[in-house]
C-alpha positions in Angstrom: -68.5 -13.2 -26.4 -65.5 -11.3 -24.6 -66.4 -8.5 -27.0 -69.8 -8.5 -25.4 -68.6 -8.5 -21.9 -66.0 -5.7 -22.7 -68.2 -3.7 -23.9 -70.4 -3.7 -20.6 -67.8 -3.5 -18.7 -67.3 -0.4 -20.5 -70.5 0.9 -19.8 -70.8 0.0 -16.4 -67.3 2.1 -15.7 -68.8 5.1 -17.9 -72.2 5.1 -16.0 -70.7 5.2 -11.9 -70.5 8.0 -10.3 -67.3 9.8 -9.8 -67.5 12.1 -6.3 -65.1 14.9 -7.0 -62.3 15.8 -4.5 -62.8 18.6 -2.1 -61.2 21.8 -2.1 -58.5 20.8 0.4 -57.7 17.5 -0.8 -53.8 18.8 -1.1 -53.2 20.9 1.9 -54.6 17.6 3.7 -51.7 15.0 2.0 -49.0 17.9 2.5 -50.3 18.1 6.5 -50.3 14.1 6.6 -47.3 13.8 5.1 -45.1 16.5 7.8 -46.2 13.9 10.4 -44.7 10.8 8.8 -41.4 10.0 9.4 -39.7 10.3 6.3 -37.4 7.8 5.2 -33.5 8.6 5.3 -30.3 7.4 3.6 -28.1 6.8 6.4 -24.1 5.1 6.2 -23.1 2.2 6.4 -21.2 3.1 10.2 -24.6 4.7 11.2 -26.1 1.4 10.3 -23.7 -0.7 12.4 -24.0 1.7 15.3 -28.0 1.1 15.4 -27.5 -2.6 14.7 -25.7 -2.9 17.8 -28.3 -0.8 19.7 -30.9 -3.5 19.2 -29.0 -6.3 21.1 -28.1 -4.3 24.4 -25.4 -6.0 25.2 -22.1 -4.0 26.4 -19.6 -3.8 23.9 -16.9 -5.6 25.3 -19.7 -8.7 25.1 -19.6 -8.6 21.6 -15.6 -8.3 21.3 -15.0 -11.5 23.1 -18.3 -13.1 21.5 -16.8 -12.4 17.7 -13.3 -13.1 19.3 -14.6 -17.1 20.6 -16.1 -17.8 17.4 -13.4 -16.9 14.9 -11.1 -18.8 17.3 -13.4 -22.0 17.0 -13.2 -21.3 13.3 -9.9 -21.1 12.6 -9.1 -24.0 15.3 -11.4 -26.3 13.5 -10.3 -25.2 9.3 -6.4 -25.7 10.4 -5.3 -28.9 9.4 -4.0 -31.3 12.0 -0.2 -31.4 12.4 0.9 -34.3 10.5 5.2 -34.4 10.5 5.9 -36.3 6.9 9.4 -36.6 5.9 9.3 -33.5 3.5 7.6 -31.1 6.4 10.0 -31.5 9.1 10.7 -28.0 9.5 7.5 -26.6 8.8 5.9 -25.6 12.1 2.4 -24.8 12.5 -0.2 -23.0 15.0 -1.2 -26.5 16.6 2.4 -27.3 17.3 2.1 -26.7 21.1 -0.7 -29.0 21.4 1.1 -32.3 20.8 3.8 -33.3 23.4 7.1 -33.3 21.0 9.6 -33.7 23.5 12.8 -34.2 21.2 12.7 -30.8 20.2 13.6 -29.6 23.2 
């Protein structure tokens, strides 16, 4: 039964009309294609550069932006200072937080 339809399928492809292409058909696609844009390869510092053209924003912006948020990362990822017995003299970046009087 596929055979069947196949086989008219066949027949109905072989029987349409095929319009040829005109004469120009080439010159046309080459004409076209000088007014595209083409695409470009461009680095990875040229990439940057336009990515930061899309927000706007003054550069100093985005220096204290990135600046704030890997400060609130690194604040929140340090571990609290916790003095045990064995880490007396170990001194960490939260030490000025917590009001240690005897070491002064």
């Amino acid at each position: 039964m596929s055979d069947r339809k196949d086989e008219r399928l066949e027949a109905m492809l072989r029987a349409r009309r095929v319009e040829p292409a005109s004469s120009d058909l080439a010159q046309r696609i080459i004409l076209k294609a000088q007014g595209l844009p083409q695409n470009q390869t461009i680095s990875l510092r040229q990439w940057v550069r336009e990515l930061f053209a899309e927000f706007h924003l003054p550069r100093p912006a985005y220096v204290f932006a990135c600046t704030l948020i890997l400060g609130f990362l690194v604040g929140f990822n340090a571990p609290l200072n916790t003095n045990d017995a064995d880490d007396l003299d170990t001194d960490q970046a939260q030490g000025f937080l917590y009001a240690d009087e005897a070491m002064l």
